[in-house]
ROTOR-281865 format. One record per residue (C-alpha): residue number from 1; y, x, z. Coordinates in steps of 0.001 Angstrom, whole numbers, plus 524288, in hexadecimal, padded with zeros to 5 digits. Each point is the difference from the previous one (the first is absolute). Example, Ala and Ser with C-alpha at 12.3 -4.5 7.8 and 13.67 -1.06 7.14 Angstrom:
// ROTOR-281865
<1, <7EE6C, 8300C, 81E78>>
<2, <80D70, 8055A, 7FD6C>>
This chain:
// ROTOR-281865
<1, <87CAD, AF090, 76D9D>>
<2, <80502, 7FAB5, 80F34>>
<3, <80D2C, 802A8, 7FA52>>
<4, <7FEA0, 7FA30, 7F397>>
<5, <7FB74, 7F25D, 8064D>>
<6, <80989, 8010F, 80925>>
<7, <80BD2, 80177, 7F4CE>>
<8, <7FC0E, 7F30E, 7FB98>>
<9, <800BB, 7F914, 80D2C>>
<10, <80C42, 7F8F1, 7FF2F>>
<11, <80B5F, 7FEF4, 80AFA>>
<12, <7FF29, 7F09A, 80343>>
<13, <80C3B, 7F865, 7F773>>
<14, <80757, 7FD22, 80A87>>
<15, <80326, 80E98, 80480>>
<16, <80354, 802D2, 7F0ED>>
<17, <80AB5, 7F74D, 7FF73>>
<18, <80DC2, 80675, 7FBED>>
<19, <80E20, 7FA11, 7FD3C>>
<20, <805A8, 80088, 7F3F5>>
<21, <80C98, 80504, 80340>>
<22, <801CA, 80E3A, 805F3>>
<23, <80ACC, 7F80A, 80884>>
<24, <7F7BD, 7FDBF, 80C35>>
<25, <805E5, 7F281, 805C6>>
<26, <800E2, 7FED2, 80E1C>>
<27, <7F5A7, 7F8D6, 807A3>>
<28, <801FA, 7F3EA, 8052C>>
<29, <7F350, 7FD5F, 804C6>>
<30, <7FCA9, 7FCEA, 80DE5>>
<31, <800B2, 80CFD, 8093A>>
<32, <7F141, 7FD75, 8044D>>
<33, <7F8F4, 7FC9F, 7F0E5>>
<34, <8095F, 80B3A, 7F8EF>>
<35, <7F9D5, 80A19, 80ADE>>
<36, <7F167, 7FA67, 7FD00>>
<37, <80375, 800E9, 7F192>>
<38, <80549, 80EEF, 7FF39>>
<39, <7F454, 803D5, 807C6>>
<40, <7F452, 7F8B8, 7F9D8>>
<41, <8067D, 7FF87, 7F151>>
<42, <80B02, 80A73, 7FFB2>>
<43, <80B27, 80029, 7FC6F>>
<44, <80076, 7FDAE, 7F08C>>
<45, <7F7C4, 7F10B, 80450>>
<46, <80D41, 7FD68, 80944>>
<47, <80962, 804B1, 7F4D9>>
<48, <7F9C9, 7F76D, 7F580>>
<49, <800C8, 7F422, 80B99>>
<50, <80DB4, 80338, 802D9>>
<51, <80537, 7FFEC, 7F141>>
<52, <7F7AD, 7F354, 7FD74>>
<53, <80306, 7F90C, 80ADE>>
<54, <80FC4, 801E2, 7FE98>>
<55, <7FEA7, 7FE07, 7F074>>
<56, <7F79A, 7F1B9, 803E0>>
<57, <80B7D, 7FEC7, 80B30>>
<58, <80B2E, 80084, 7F604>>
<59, <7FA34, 7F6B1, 7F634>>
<60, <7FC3F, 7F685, 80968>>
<61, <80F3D, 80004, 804EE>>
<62, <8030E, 7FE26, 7F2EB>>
<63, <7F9C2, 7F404, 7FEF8>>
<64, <803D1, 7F911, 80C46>>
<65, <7F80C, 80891, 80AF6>>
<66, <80A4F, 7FE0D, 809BA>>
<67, <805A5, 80B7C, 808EC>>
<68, <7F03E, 804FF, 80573>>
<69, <7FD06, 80F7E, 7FDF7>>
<70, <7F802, 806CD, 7F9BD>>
<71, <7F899, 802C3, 80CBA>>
<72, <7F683, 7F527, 8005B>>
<73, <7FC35, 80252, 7F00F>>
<74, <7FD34, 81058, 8020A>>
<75, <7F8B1, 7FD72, 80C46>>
<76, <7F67D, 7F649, 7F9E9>>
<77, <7FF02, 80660, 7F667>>
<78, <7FC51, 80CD3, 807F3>>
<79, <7F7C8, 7F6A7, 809E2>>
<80, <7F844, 7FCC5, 7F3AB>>
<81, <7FD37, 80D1E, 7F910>>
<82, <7F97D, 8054C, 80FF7>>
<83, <7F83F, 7F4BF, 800C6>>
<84, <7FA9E, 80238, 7F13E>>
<85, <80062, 80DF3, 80226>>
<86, <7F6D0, 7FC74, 80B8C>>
<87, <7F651, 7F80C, 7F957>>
<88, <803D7, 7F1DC, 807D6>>
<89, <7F899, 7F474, 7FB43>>
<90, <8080A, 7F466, 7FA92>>
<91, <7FECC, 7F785, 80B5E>>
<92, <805E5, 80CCF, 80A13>>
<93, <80A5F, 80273, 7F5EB>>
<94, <80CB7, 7FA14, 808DA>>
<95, <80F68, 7FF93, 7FB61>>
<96, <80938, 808F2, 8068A>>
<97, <807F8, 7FC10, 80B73>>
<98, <80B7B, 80286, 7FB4B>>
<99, <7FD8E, 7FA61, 7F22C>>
<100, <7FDB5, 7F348, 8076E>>
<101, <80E26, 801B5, 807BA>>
<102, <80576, 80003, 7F306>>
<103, <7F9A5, 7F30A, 7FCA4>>
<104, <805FD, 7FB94, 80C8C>>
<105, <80D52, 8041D, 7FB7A>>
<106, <7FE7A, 7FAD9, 7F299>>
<107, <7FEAF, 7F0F2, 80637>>
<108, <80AE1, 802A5, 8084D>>
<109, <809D8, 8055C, 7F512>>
<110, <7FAC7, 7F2C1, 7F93D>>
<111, <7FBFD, 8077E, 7F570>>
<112, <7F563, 7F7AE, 7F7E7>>
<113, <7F19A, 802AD, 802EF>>
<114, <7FE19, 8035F, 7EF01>>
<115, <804DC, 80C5C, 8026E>>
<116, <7F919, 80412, 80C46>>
<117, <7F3C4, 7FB76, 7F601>>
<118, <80457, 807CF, 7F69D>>
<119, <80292, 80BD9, 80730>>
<120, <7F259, 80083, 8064B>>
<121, <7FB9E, 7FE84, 7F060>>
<122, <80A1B, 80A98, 7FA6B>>
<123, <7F908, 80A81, 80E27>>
<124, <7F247, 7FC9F, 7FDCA>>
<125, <8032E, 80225, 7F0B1>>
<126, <80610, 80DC0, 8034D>>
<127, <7F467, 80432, 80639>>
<128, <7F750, 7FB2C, 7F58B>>
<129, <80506, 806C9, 7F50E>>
<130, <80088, 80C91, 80A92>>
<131, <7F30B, 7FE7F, 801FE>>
<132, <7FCDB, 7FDDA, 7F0EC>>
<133, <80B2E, 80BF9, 7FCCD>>
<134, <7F97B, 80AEC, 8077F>>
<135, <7F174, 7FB55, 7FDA5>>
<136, <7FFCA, 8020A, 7F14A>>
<137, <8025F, 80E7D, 7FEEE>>
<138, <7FC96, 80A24, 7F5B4>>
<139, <7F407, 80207, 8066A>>
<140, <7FBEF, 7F217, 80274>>
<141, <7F2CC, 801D0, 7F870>>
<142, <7FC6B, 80BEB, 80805>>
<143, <8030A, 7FB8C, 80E32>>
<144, <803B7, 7EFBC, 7FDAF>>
<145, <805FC, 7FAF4, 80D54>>
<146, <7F6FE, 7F3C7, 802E2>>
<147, <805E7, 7FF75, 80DDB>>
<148, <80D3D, 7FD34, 7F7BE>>
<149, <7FB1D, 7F4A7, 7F9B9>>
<150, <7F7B8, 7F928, 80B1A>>
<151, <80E6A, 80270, 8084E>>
<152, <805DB, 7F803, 7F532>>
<153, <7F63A, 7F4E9, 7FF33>>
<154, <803AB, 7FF08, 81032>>
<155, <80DE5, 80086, 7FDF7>>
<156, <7FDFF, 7F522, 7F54A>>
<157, <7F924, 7F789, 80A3C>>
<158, <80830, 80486, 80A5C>>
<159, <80CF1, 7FA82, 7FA1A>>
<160, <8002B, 7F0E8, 800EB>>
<161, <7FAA3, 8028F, 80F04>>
<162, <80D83, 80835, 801D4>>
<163, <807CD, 7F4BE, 7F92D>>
<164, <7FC4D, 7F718, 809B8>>
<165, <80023, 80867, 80B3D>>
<166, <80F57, 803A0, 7FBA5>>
<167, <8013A, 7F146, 7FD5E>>
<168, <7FBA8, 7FBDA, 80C74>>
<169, <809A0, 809BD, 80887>>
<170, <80B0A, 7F8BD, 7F518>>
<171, <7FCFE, 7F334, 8057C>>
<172, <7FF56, 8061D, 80D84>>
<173, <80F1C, 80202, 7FEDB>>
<174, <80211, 7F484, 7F8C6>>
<175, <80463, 7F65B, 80AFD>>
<176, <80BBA, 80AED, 8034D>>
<177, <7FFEF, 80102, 7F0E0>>
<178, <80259, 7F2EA, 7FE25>>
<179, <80CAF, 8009D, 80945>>
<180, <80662, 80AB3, 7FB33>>
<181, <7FD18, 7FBAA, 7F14A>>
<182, <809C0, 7F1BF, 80209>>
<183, <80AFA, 808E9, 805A7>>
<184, <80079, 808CE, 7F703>>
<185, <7FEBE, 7F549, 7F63F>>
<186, <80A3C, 7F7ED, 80640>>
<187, <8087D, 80E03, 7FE91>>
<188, <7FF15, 801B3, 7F1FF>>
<189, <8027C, 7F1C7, 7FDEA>>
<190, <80C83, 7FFF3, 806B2>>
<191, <80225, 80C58, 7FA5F>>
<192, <7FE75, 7FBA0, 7F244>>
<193, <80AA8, 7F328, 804C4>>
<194, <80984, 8091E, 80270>>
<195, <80058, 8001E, 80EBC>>
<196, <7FECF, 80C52, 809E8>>
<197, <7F436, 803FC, 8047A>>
<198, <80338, 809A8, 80A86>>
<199, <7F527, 806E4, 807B2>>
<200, <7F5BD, 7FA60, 7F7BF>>
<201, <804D9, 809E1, 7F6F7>>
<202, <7F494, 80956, 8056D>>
<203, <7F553, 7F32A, 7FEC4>>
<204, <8025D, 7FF28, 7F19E>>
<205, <7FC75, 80E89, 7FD0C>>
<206, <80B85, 80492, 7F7F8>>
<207, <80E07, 80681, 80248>>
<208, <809E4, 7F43E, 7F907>>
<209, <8091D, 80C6E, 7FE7F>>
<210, <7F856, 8036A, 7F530>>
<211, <7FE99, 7FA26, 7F18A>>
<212, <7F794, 7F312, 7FB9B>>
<213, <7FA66, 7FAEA, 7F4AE>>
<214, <7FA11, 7F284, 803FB>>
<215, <7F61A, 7F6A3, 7F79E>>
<216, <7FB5E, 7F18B, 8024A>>
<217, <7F253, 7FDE1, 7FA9F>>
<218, <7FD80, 7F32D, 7FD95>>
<219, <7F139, 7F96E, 7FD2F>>
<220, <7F8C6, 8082E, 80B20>>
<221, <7F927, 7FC68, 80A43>>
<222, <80733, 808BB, 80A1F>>
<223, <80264, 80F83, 803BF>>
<224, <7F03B, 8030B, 8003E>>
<225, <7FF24, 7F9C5, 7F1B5>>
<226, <7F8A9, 80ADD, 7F837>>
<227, <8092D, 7FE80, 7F4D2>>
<228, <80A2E, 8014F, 8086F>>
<229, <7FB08, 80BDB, 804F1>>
<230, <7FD61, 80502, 7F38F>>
<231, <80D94, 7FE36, 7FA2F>>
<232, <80709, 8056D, 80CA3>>
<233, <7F90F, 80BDD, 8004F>>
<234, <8012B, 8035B, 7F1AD>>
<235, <80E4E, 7FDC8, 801C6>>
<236, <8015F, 8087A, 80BDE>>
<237, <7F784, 80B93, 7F722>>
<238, <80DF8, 7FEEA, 7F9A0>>
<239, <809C0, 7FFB4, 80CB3>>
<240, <7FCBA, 80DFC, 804B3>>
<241, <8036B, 80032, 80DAC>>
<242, <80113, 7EF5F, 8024A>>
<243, <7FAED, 7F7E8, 80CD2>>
<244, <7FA5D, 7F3BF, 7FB99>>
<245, <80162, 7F357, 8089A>>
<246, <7F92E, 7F3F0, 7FB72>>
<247, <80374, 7F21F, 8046B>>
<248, <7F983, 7F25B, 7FBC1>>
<249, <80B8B, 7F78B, 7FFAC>>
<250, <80007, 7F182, 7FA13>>
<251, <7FDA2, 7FEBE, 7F58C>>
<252, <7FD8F, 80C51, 7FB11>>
<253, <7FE02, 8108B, 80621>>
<254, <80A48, 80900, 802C7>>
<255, <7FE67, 80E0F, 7FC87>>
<256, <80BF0, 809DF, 804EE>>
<257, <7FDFE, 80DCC, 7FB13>>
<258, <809E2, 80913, 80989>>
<259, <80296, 80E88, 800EA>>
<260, <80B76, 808E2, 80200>>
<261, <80469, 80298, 7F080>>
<262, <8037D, 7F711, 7F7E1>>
<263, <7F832, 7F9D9, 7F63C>>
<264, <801E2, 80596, 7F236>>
<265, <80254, 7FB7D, 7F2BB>>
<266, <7F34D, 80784, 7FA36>>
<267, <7F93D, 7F99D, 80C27>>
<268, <804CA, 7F2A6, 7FBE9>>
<269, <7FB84, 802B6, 7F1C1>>
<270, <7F11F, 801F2, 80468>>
<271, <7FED4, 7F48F, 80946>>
<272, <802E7, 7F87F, 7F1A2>>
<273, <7F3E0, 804BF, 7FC75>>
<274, <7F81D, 7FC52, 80BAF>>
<275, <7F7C1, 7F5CA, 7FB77>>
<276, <7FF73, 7F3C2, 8086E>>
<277, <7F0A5, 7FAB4, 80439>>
<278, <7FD0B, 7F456, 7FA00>>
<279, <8044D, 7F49E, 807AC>>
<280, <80AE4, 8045A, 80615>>
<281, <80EE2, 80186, 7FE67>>
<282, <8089A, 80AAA, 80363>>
<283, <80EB3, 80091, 7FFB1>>
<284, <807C8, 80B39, 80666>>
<285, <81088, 800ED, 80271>>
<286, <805D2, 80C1A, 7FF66>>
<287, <7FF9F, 80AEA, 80A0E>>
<288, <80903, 8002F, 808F2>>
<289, <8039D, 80713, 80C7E>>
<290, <801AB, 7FBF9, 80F4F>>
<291, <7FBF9, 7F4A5, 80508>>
<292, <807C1, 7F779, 7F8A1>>
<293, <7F78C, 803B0, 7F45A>>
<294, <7F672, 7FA3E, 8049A>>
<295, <80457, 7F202, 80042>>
<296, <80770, 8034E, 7F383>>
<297, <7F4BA, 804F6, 7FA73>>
<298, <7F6EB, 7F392, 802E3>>
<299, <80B07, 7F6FF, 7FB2D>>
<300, <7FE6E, 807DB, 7F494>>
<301, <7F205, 80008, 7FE67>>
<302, <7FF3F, 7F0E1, 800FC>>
<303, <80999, 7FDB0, 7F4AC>>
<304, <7F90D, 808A3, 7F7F4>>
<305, <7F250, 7F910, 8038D>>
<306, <80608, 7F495, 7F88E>>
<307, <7FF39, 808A7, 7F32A>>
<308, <7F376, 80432, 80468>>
<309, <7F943, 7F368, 80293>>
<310, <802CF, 7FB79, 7EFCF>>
<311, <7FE5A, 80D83, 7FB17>>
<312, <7F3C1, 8040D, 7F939>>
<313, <800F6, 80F1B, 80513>>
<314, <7F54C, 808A7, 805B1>>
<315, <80B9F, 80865, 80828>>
<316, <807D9, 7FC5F, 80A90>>
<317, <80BEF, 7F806, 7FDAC>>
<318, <80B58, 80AFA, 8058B>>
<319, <80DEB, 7F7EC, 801F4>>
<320, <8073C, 80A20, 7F7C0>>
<321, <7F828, 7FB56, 7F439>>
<322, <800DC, 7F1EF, 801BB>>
<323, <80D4A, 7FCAC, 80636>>
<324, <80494, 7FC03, 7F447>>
<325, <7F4F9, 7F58E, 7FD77>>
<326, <7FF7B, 7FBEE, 80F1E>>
<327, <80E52, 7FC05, 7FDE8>>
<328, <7FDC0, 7F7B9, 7F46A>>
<329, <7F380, 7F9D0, 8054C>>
<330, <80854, 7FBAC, 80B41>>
<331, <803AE, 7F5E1, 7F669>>
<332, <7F4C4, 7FBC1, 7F6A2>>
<333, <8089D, 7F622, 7F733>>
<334, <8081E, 80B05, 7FC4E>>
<335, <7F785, 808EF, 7FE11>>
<336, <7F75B, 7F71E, 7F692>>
<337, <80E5F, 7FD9C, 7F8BD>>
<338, <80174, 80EE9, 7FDF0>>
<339, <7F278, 802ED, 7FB4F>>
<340, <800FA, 7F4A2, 7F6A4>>
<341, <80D37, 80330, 7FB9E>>
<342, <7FD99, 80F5E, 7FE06>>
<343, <7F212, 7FF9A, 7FA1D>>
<344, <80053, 7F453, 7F887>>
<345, <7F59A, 8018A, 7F3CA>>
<346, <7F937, 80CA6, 808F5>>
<347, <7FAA8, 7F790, 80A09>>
<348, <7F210, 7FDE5, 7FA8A>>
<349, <7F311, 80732, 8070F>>
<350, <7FB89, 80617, 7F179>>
<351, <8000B, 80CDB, 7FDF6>>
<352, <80B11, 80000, 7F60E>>
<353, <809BB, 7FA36, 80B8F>>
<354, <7FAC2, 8091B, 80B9E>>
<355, <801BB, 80B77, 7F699>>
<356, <80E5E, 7FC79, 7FDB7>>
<357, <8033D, 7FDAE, 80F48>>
<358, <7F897, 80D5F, 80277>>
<359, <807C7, 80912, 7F5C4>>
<360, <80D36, 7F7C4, 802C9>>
<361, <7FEC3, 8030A, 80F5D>>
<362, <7FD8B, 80F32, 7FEEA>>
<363, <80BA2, 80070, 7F40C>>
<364, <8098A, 7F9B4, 80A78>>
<365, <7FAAC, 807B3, 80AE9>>
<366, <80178, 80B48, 7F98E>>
<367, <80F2D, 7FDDF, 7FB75>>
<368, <7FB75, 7FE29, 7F244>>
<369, <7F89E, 80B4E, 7FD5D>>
<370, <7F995, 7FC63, 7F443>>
<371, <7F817, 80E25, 80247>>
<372, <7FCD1, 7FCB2, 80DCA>>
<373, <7FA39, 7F5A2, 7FD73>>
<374, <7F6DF, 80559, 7F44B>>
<375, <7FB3A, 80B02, 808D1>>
<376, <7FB4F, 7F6B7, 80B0E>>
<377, <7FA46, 7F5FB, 7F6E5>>
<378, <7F8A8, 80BC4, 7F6BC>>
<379, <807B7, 7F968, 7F3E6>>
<380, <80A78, 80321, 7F51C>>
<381, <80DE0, 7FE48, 805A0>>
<382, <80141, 7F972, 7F0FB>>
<383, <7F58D, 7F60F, 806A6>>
<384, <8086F, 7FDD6, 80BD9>>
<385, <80CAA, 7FE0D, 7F70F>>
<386, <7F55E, 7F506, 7F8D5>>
<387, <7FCB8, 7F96B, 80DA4>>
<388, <80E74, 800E6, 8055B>>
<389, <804D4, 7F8F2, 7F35A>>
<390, <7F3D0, 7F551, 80013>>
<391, <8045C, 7FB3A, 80D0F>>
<392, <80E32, 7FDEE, 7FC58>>
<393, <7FB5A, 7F7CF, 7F51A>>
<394, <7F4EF, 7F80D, 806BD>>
<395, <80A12, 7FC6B, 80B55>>
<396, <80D4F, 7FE87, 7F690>>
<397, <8087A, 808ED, 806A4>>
<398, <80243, 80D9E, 7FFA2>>
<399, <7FCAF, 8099F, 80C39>>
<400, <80E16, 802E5, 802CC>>
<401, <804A9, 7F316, 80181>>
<402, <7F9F8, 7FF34, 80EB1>>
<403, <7F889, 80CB3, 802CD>>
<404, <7FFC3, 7FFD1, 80EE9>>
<405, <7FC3E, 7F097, 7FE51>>
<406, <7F338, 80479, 7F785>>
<407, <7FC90, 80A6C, 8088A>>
<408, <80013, 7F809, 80C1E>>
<409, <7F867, 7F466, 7F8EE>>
<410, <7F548, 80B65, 7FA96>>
<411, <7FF78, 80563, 80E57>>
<412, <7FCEE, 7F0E2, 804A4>>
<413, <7F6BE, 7FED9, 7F59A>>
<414, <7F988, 80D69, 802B1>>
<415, <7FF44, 7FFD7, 80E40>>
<416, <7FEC6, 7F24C, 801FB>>
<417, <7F911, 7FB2B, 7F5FB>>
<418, <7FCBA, 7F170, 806E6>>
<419, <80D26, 7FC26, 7F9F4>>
<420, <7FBEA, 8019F, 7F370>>
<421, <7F301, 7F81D, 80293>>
<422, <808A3, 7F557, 80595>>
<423, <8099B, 801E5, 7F331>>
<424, <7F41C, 7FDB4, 7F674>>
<425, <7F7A9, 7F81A, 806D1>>
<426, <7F46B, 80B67, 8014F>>
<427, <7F7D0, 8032A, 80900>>
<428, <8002E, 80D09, 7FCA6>>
């Protein structure tokens, strides 16, 4: 009977914790908390904190973390499963030492305060669903693990106290911060103009040897713009690899993705497919390498925001896809003249007219592929033949009188379409 009551006595959650990977990472944690840890928990506790702490690591240097460890994330969160393990009241629950160096660091890197925030949210949220994981198992209606859930009602009350202690040792740094953030500003700027930059090399974070892709955001409200932060760490999801510097620069925020490969063309195609937060614009050049890519790249970036700031897109305006407008828009006279001129009687908002531009700008795209076309639009290629002919006749001329003509006045229309507002007097 002893032994029967004892079977159902549970070990306490945070000694059954396990990674998921047989790969044991390497601890990072702090010599003196990692000892503690292996002692009190054991050793699958410090495995489980040393995969989750270097998976939290890499996604937070995805999205702008800045060049801190993964020391100061495993040791808190170690720090945090003793003093649960121990039974520690909210008010004696206390951040880790070296969790708050790395909030140090993070203001002196100049990296924005949103994602020390969020990483203290994405920690506490790893030990939650630990704590909810290993609490629910088969035999939770024979032996449930109350202790479990009171530990996560104290970690739930526990976490906006951490936030502000974390937030506080920020600020701390920030005078330093504040310093170090201008230079490195005033680096990338002349950077971006072309000039040398020298030593600072090391102050801006990333080896110019390697290969950029750079973006201007226009319509935020600086680096630590949640949108912003959004958008550059979904795009670095897709750079594998990348350092991300950030730079508010009048009037708009420079993002400068930089690694040792270069940037491919099935990278490219899923940054088109990034959609942009409301409010803002985004316009990248092309990638280029060294240093001079950089300024190159900017240059680049900026002529393409012109697309972007008439185009009704949700993705990023990339340089390769809008040189061709950019260059036209340089003069707006013209460009009026040419849509005119190739789309006269196709101009209208109906459906009918929008229909027409739509089927003409894939046919020419394509090279004529009447087939093509029918497979991307779901439709008979008879249908296409139908639309094709339609336009010659609504407009008076036939397609191969000036077919590069039509397909740059259908690109204006289709990535730009502000011209065609101004053309028929809508609004849109």
């Amino acid at each position: 009977m002893v032994a029967q009551q004892m079977a159902l006595v549970r070990e306490p959650w945070t000694t059954r914790l396990r990674p998921r990977s047989n790969q044991v990472a390497r601890s990072s944690a702090a010599p003196d908390v990692l000892a503690r840890a292996l002692a009190v928990l054991g050793p699958g506790p410090v495995a489980w904190a040393a995969e989750s702490g270097a998976g939290l690591h890499a996604e937070l240097r995805r999205s702008g973390g800045g060049r801190t460890g993964s020391r100061g994330i495993e040791t808190e969160l170690l720090s945090l499963l003793l003093q649960l393990h121990e039974g520690r009241g909210v008010a004696e629950l206390r951040v880790a030492e070296a969790a708050l160096d790395d909030a140090r660091l993070l203001a002196r890197e100049g990296v924005s305060s949103t994602v020390l925030v969020e990483a203290v949210w994405r920690l506490h949220r790893l030990v939650q669903e630990a704590v909810v994981a290993t609490a629910r198992g088969d035999d939770l209606a024979e032996a449930p693990d109350r202790s479990a859930w009171d530990d996560l009602l104290r970690l739930a009350r526990y976490s906006e106290r951490a936030t502000r202690v974390l937030l506080a040792a920020y600020d701390d740094a920030g005078t330093w911060s504040d310093e170090r953030a201008a230079r490195r500003r005033e680096a990338v700027g002349r950077l971006v103009d072309g000039e040398s930059i020298g030593e600072d090399e090391e102050l801006v974070g990333v080896r110019l040897g390697g290969h950029h892709l750079v973006a201007t955001v226009a319509g935020s409200t600086g680096t630590d713009d949640p949108r912003v932060v959004r958008f550059a760490r979904e795009v670095s999801a897709l750079l594998p690899g990348c350092t991300l510097v950030t730079a508010a620069r009048t009037p708009e925020t420079l993002l400068w993705w930089s690694r040792a490969q270069p940037v491919t063309g099935p990278e490219l195609d899923r940054l088109r497919a990034v959609v942009v937060p409301d409010g803002l614009t985004v316009a990248l050049g092309d990638p280029h390498p060294g240093a001079p890519g950089v300024a190159q790249g900017y240059a680049e970036a900026r002529r393409a925001a012109s697309v972007a700031a008439v185009a009704q897109r949700p993705g990023p305006a990339l340089h390769a896809d809008v040189l061709l407008v950019s260059a036209l828009l340089a003069d707006p006279a013209a460009t009026r003249d040419l849509v005119s001129r190739e789309l006269t009687g196709v101009l209208g908002r109906d459906a009918r007219s929008v229909e027409l531009r739509q089927t003409l700008l894939l046919f020419l795209r394509s090279g004529g592929s009447r087939q093509a076309v029918a497979q991307e639009l779901g439709m008979a290629p008879t249908t296409v033949a139908y639309r094709v002919e339609r336009f010659e006749r609504l407009r008076g001329r036939r397609l191969q009188e000036s077919r590069l003509e039509t397909w740059a006045a259908l690109t204006v229309v289709d990535l730009a379409p502000a011209v065609l507002d101004e053309l028929t007097g809508s609004a849109g």
